[in-house]
C-alpha distance (Angstrom), angle and dihedral (degrees) to the residues before:
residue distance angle dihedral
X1 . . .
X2 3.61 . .
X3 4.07 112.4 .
X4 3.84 126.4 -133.1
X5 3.57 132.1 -106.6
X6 3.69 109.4 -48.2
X7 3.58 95.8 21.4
X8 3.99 102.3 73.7
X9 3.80 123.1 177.0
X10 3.75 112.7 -107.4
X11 4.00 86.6 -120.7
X12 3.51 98.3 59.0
X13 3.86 112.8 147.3
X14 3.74 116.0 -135.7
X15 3.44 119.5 -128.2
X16 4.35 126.9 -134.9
X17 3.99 96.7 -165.4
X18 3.87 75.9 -177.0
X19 4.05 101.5 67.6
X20 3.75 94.8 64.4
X21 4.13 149.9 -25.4
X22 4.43 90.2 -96.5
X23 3.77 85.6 56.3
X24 3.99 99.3 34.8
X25 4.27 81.9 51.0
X26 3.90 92.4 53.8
X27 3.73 97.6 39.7
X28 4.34 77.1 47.6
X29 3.70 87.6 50.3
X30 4.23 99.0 43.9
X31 3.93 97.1 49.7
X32 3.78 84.1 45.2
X33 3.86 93.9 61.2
X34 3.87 95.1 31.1
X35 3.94 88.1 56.5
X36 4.06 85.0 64.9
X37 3.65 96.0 35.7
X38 4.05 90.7 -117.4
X39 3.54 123.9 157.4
X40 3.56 129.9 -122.1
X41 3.76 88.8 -113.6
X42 3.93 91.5 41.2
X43 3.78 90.3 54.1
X44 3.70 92.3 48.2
X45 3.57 86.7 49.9
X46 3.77 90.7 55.5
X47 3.89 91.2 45.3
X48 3.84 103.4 40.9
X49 3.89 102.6 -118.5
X50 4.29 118.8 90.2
X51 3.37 129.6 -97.6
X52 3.59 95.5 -102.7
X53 4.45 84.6 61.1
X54 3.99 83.5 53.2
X55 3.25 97.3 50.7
X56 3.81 97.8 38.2
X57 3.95 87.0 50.8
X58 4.05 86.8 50.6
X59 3.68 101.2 54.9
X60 4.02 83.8 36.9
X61 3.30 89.0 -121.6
X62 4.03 78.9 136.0
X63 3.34 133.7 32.3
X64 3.83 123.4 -122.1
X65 3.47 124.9 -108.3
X66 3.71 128.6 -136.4
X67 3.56 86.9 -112.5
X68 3.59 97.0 50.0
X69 3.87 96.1 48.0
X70 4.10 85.6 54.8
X71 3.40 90.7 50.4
X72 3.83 95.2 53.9
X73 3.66 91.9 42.1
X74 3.99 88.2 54.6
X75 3.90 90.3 44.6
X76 3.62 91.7 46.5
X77 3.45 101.4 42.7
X78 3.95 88.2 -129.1
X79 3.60 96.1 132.2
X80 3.57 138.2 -163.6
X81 4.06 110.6 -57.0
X82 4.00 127.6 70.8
X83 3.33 92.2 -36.4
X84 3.67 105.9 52.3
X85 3.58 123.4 120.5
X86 3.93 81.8 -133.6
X87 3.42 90.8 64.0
X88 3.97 96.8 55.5
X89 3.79 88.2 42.2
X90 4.30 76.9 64.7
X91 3.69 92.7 53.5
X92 3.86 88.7 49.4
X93 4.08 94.0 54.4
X94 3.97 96.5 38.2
X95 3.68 83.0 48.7
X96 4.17 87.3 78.4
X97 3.96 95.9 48.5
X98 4.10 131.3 78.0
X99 3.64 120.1 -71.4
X100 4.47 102.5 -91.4
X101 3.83 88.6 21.9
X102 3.98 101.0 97.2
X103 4.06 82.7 49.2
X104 3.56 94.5 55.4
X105 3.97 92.8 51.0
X106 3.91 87.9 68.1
X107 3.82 93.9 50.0
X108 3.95 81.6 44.2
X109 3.38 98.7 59.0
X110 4.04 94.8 51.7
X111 3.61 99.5 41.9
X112 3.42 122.6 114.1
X113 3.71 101.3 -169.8
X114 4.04 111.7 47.1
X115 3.79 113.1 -176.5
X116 3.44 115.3 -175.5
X117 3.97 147.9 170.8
X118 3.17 132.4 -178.9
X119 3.95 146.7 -170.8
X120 3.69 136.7 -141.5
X121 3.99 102.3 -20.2
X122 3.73 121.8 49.8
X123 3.95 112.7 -101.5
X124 3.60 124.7 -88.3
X125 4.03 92.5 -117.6
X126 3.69 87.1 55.8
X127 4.11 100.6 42.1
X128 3.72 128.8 122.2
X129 4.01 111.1 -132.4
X130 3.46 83.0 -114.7
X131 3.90 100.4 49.2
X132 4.16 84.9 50.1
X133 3.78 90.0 51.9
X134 3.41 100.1 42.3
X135 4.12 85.8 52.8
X136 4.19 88.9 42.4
X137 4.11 86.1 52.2
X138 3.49 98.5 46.8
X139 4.09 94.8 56.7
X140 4.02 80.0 46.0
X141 3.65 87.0 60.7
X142 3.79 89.9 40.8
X143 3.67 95.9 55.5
X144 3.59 87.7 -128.7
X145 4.27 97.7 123.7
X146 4.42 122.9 -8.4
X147 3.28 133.5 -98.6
X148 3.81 98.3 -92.2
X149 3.83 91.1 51.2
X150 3.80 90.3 55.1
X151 4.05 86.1 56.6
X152 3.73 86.1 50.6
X153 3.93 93.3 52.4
X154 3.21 93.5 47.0
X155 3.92 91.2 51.9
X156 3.73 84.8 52.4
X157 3.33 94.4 61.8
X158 3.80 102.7 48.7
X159 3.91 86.5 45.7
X160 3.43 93.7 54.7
X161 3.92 96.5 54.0
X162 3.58 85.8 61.5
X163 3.40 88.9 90.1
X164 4.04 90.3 72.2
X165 3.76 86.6 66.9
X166 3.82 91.8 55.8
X167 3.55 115.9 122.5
X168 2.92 115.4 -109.3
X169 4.20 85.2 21.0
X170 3.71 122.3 -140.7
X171 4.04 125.8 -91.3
X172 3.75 91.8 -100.6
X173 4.18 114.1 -155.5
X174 4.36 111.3 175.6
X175 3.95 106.8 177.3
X176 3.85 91.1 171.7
X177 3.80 121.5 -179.1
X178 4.12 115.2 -108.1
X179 3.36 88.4 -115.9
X180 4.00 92.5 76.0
X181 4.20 92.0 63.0
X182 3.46 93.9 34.1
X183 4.17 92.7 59.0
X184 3.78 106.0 84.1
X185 3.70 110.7 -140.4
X186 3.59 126.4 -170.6
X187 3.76 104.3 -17.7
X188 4.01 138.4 -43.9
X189 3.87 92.2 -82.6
X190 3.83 94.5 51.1
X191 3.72 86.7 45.2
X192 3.46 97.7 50.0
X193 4.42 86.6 47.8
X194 3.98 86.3 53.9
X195 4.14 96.7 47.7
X196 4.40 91.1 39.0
X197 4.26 72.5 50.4
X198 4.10 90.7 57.1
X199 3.58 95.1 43.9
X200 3.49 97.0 53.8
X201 4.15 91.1 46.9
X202 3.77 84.5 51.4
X203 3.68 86.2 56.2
X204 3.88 96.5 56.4
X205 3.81 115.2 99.0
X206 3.60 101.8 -128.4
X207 3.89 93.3 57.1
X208 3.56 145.3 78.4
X209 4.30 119.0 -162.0
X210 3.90 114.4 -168.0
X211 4.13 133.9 165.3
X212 3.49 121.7 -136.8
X213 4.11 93.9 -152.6
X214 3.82 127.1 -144.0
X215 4.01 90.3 -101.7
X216 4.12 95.7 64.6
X217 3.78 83.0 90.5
X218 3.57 119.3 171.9
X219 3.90 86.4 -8.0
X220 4.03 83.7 84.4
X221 3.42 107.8 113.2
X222 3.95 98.0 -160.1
X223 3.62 140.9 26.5
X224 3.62 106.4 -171.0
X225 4.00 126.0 67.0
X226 4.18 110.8 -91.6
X227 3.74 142.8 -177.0
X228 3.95 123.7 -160.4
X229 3.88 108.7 -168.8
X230 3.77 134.9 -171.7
X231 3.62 124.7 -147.0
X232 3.59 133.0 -136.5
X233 4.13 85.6 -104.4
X234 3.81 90.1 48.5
X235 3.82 97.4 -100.9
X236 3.86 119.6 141.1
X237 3.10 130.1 -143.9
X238 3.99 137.7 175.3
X239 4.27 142.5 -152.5
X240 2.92 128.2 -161.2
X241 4.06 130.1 -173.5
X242 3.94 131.1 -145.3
X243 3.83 120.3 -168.2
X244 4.46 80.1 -84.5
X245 3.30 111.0 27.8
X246 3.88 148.2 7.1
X247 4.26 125.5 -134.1
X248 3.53 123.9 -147.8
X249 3.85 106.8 -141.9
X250 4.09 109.4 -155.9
X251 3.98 92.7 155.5
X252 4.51 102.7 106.3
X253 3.69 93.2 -147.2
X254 3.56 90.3 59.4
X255 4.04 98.2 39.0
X256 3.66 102.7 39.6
X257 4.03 85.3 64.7
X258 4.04 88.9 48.7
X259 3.73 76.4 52.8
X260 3.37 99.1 52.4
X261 3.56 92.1 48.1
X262 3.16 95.1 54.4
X263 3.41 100.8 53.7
X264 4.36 84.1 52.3
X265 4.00 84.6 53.2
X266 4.06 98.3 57.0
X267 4.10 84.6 42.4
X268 3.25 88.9 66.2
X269 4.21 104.2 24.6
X270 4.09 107.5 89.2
X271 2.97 122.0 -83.3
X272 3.87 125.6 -89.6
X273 4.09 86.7 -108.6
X274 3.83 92.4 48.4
X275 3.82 88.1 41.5
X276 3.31 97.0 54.3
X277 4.09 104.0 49.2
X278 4.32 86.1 43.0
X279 4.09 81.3 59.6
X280 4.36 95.4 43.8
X281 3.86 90.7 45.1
X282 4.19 87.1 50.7
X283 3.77 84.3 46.9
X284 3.87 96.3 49.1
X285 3.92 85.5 45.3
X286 4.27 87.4 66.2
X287 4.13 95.9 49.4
């Protein structure tokens, strides 16, 4: 049983609040309890998880949950501004995504245009759980990011599709390349989830799905993933991602040609009709 202040086990795991937001969170969380001489196991008491989650979460051994980090805001009385355990849990989660990403996910959420294209996976708005975890496992298995980062991406991505359940909902454009239905992820009957998905976003009123096929050519205007948003006050704005990092473009001279662009790339895309019955004959190809 873990002693109180002044009486410190003998394996007591320093904490460098410096080396990243999971360890600045439980160094947060430690000084927190210490400074009312709780326990690990009273503190978990207090939050609903055991000591053993406390002190895992401490030595950031674990990484906090949005639950937890609402629970020790409510228990510490810290809130919901700067301050807020719930805001550090944040850092910890944008911590695993590109450099300008976890900016654009707040314009994301309040836009009420999304434009969008994308190439060689299907986008995050449009993702099956499944098709996100199968993409989260396979970096796993690359080595590229851990295993609690791919729980985090894939947390990401259901978050983010909140914002089709808005109200009023955003005006939702997808051009996405063919490349992204012709990749086979995960299997036919995951495949065949994540196209029956499509359809039935292609069926919603405030959206529009097209294909830009293989045979547009040269007549492609980009070859990189992008997203053109408009604000509330009718500003645009656009990100785009590399294979390291995404940019957030704000500057009008440089988004109103993205714009134009993109308006060039659904001319030419297929239509939503011809879009639509490439993406059901795919799906009947995986029964």
């Amino acid at each position: 049983m873990e002693r109180k202040i002044g009486q410190e086990p003998l394996n007591r795991k320093e904490l460098n609040p410096e080396r990243d937001p999971r360890a600045a969170f439980g160094a947060r969380l430690r000084s927190s309890r210490e400074e009312r001489g709780w326990t690990q196991e009273v503190l978990g008491g207090r939050l609903g998880y055991s000591s053993t989650h406390v002190s895992a979460v401490e030595t950031g051994r674990k990484v906090p949950t949005l639950r937890f980090s609402r629970s020790a805001d409510e228990v510490f009385g810290t809130g919901q501004g700067e301050k807020s355990f719930e805001r550090e849990w944040r850092e910890i989660r944008h911590g695993v995504l590109l450099e300008g990403f976890p900016e654009f996910l707040g314009y994301e959420s309040r836009a009420v245009e999304i434009r969008l294209y994308e190439v060689g996976v299907i986008p995050g708005l449009l993702q099956t759980p499944e098709y996100a975890t199968v993409l989260a496992e396979s970096a796993v298995k690359r080595g590229a990011i851990t295993a609690d980062h791919a729980a985090e991406r894939i947390a990401v991505v259901a978050d983010r599709q909140a914002v089709l359940l808005r109200t009023p909902p955003p005006l939702i454009l997808a051009v996405l390349d063919e490349s992204c239905i012709r990749r086979p992820l995960g299997g036919p009957a995951l495949m065949r989830d994540q196209f029956t998905r499509l359809l039935e976003f292609a069926e919603l009123p405030n959206t529009v799905l097209q294909i830009a096929p293989f045979d547009m050519g040269e007549r492609r205007p980009f070859n990189l993933p992008l997203y053109i948003l408009t604000l509330p006050d009718r500003s645009i704005m656009s990100y785009a991602e590399s294979a390291q990092r995404g940019h957030l473009e704000r500057d009008n001279n440089s988004v109103v040609p993205m714009m134009t662009a993109y308006h060039q790339l659904q001319a030419e895309a297929c239509t939503q009709a011809a879009s639509v019955a490439m993406i059901d004959q795919l799906r009947k190809g995986t029964s």
